[in-house]
C-alpha positions in Angstrom: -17.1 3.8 -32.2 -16.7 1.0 -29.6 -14.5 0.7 -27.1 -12.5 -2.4 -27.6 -10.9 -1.8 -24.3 -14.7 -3.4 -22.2 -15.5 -6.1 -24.7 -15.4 -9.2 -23.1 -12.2 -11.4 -23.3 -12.2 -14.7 -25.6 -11.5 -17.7 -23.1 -9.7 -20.3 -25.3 -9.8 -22.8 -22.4 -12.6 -25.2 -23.4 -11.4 -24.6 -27.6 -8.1 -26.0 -26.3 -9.4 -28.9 -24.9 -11.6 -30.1 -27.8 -9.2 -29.7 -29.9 -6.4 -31.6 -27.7 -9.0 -34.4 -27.8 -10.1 -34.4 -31.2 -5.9 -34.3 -32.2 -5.4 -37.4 -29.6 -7.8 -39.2 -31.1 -6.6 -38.7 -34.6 -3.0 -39.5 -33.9 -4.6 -42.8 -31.9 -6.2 -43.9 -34.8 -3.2 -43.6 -36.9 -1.1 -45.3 -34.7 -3.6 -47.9 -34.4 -4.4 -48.3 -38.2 -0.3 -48.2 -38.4 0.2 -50.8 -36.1 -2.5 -53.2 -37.4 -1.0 -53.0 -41.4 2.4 -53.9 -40.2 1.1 -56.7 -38.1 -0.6 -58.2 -41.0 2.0 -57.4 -43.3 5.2 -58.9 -41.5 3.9 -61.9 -39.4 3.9 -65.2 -41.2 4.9 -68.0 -38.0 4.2 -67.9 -34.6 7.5 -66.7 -33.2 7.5 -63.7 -35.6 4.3 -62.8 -34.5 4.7 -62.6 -31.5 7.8 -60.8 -31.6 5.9 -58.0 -34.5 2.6 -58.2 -32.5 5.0 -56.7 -29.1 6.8 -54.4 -32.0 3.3 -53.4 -33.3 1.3 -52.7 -29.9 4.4 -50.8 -28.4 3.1 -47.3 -30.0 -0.5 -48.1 -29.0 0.9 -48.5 -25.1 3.6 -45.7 -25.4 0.2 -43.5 -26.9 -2.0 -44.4 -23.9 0.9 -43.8 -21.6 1.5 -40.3 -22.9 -2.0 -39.3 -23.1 -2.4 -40.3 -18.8 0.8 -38.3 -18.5 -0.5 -35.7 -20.4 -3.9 -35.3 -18.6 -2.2 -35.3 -15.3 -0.2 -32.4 -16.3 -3.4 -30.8 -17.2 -4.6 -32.0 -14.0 -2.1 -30.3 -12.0 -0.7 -27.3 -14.2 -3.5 -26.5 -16.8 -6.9 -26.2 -14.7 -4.8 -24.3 -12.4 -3.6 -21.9 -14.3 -6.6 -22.0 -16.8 -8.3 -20.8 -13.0 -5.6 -18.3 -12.6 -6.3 -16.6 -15.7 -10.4 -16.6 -15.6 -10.0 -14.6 -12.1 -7.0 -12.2 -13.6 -9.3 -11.5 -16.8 -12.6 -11.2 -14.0 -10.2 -8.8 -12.0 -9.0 -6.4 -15.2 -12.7 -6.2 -16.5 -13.6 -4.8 -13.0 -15.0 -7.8 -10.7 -12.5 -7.4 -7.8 -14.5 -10.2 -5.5 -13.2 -12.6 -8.2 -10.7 -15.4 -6.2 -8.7 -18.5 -7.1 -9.9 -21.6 -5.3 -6.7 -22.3 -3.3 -7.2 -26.2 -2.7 -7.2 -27.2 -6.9 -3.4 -27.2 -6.6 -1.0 -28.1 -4.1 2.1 -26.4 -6.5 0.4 -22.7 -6.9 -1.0 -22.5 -3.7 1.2 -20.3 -2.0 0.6 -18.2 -5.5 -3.2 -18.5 -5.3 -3.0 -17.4 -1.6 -0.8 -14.0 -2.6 -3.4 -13.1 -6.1 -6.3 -13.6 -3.3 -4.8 -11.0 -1.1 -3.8 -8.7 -3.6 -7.4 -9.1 -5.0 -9.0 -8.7 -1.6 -6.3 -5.5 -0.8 -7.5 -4.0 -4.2 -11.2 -4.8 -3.1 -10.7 -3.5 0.4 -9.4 -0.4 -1.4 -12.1 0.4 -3.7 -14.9 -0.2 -1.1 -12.6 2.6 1.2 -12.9 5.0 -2.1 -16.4 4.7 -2.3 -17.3 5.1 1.2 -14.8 8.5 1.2 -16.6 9.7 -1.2 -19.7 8.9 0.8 -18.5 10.8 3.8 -17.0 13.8 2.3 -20.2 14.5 0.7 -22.0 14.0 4.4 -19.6 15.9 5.8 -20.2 19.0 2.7 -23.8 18.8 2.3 -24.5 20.1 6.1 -22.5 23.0 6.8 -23.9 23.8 2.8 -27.3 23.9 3.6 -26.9 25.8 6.7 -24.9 28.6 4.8 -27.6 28.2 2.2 -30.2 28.5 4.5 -28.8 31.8 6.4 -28.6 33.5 2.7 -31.7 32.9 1.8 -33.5 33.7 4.6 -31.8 37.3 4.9 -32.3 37.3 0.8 -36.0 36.4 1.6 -36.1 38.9 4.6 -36.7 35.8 7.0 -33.6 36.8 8.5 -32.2 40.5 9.6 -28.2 40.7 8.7 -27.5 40.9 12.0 -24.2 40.1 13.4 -25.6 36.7 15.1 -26.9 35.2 11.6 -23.5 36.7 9.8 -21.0 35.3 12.0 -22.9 31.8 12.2 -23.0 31.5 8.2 -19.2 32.7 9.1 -18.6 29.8 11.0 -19.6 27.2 8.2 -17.4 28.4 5.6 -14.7 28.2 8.5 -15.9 24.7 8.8 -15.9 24.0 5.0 -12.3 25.3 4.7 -10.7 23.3 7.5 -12.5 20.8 5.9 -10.9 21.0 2.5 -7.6 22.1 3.8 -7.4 18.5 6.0 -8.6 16.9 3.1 -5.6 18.1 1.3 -3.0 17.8 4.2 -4.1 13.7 4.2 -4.2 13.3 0.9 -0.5 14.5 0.0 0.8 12.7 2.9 -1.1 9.1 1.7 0.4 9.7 -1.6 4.1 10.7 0.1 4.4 14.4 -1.8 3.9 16.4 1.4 6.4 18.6 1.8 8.8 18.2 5.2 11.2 20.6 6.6 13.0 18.8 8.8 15.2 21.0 11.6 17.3 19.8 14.8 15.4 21.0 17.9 14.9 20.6 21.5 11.4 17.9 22.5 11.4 19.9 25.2 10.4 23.0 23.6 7.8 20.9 21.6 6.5 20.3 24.8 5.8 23.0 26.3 4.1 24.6 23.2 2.1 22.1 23.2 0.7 23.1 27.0 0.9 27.1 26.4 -1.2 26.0 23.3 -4.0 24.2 25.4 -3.5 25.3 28.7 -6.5 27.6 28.7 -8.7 25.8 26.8 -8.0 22.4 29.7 -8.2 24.8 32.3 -11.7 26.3 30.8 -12.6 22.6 31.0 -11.4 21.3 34.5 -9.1 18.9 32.7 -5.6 18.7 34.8 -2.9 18.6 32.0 0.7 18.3 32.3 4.0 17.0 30.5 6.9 15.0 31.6 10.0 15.0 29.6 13.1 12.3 30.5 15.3 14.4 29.2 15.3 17.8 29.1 18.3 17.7 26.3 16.9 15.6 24.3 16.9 16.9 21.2 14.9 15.5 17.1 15.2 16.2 13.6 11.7 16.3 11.9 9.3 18.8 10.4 8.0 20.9 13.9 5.5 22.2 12.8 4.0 18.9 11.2 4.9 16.8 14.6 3.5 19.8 16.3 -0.1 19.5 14.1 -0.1 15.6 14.8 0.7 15.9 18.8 -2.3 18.7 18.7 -4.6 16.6 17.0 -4.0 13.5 19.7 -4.4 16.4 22.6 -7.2 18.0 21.3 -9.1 14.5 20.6 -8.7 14.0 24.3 -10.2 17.5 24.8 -13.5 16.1 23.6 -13.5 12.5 25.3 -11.9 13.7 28.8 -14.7 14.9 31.4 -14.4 17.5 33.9 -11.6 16.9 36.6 -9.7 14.5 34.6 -6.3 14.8 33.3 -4.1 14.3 30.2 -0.1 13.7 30.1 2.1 14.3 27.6 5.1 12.1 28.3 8.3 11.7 26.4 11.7 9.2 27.0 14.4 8.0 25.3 14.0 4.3 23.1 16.0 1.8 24.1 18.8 4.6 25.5 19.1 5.5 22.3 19.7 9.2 21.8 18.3 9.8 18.6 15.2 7.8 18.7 12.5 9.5 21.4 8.8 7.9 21.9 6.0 10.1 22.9 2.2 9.1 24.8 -0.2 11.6 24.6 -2.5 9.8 27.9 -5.7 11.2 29.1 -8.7 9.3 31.8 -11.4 9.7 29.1 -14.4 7.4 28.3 -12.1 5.2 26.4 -12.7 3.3 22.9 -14.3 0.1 22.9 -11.8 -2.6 21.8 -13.9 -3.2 18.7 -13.7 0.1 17.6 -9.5 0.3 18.4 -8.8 -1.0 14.9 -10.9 2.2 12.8 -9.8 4.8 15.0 -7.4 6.4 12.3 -9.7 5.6 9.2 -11.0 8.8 7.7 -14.0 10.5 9.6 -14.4 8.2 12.4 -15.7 9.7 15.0 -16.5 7.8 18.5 -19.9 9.8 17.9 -21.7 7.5 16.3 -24.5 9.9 15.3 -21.8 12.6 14.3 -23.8 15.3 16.0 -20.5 17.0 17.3 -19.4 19.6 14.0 -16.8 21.6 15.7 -14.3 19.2 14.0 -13.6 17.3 10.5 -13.4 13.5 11.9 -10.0 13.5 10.2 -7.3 14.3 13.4 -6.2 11.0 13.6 -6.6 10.1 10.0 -4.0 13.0 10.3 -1.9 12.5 12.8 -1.1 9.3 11.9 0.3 10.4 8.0 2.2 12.7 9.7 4.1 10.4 12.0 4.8 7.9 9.1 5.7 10.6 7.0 8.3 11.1 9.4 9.2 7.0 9.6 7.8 6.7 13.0 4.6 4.6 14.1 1.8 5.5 16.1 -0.5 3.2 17.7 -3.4 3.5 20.4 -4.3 1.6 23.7 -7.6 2.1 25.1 -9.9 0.8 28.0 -13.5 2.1 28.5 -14.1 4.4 31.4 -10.6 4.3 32.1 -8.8 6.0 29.3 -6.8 6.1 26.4 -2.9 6.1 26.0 -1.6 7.3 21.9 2.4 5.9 21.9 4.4 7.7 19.1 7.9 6.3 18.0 9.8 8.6 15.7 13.1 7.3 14.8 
């Protein structure tokens, strides 16, 4: 049975206009043919016909008149709009690079300019879909195959079972589920349906989980790391342990970037002296992002590794982190300069 729902839509532009042509032309003739019988019919002296051939010709004029103010209303309304339509009818059968030229109408321009942006939002969107699922199955298909690989070798009896090859095929399913379970985290928070439980507690405390949390691992690292907290009473209500996942994404990115013997600073203050409103920089002496790259840095499995040879993480911490602090009303935004650093400013309101 077929699918009415992807035939092709009838376009009854060009119909229209024959017909609006083919009816003007009838009614002209009419007119016309009316005008001339009377003429003939009524004028007998020179005075009278003048005064019936200006009676007579007055529905020709009036005719020629309407049909000008009639094609400039096309002009200016019905080609638009006729445009309008053709790109809506492209953009529900699928064709999302389909646009309205903006300069055929000085009246709908500021409506051709918002359909082009929605259409170019919706395109934008769809090319992000596609090139998720282009990554997530880049980011399945290797841990897979070394799992695979350890199996069938000790199947084969390439491999012993020893505890090495074990705990490695371990490791990749350890991957694969922090994988799926960040995949989940940032999907409910795009679609606003993850869960918050919001309590009253001190930053402080925030804080210094945060270092007891990573203090080892900087140390391990020669990486100084410290916080420094305005206000030692200063006091939130949000989700801890979500702010606490998003803060130990931003520290742990610096991890990676910072080299041995630099440092990273967890500072927090007061906005604007307002009590209830606190903003929070995660700052470390890194390698710093390249300004060109500054404005992907939160899309999903970027990775300032180009070649993605690092697989200790998912490429989705900031993707992560940055859901989170939305979900919570706040912004989150990044300031970077190679070889020097990069500085993550958290508002949360």
């Amino acid at each position: 049975m077929t699918n009415r729902s992807h035939r092709p839509r009838r376009r009854s532009g060009p119909r229209f206009g024959l017909f609006s042509i083919f009816f003007f032309a009838v009614f002209l003739c009419f007119v016309g043919g009316a005008s001339a019988s009377l003429f003939e019919l009524f004028t007998h002296n020179s005075g009278a016909q003048r005064s019936w051939l200006l009676l007579c010709g007055a529905p020709v004029g009036v005719v020629v008149l309407l049909f000008i103010i009639i094609f400039n209303m096309y002009t200016r309304f019905g080609k638009p709009l006729q445009d309008m339509f053709n790109a809506i009818d492209s953009v529900a059968e699928g064709n999302l690079s389909a646009r309205v030229p903006e300069n055929n109408s000085d009246m709908f321009s500021e409506l051709f300019k918002r359909f082009n942006k929605m259409a170019g939002e919706l395109e934008r969107s769809d090319q992000q879909r596609r090139n998720l699922t282009a990554d997530i199955a880049h980011e399945l298909r290797t841990p897979l195959h070394i799992i695979q690989g350890n199996l069938e070798g000790i199947v084969d009896g390439v491999y012993k079972p020893t505890d090495e090859h074990i705990n490695n095929t371990l490791d990749e399913t350890r991957l694969l589920s922090r994988l799926v379970n960040d995949l989940q985290t940032l999907s409910l928070a795009e679609t606003g349906q993850l869960p918050l439980h919001p309590t009253r507690f001190l930053l402080a405390d925030l804080m210094a989980d945060l270092t007891s949390s990573f203090s080892s691992q900087a140390a391990s690292l020669g990486i100084y790391m410290e916080t420094r907290t305005a206000n030692p009473l200063q006091e939130i209500t949000a989700d801890y342990d979500r702010l606490n996942q998003a803060l130990s994404n931003l520290v742990g990115n610096a991890l990676r970037y910072t080299p041995q013997g630099g440092r990273i600073s967890i500072e927090t203050e007061s906005i604007s002296g307002e009590e209830r409103s606190v903003r929070i920089k995660v700052k470390d002496t890194g390698e710093g992002i390249p300004t060109e790259d500054l404005p992907f840095i939160f899309d999903r499995f970027w990775r300032g590794d180009k070649s993605r040879s690092g697989r200790t993480h998912s490429g989705l911490g900031l993707a992560i982190a940055k859901q989170l602090i939305h979900a919570h009303g706040g912004t989150i935004q990044a300031q970077s300069e190679v070889g020097k650093g990069t500085t993550f400013i958290i508002e949360i309101p």
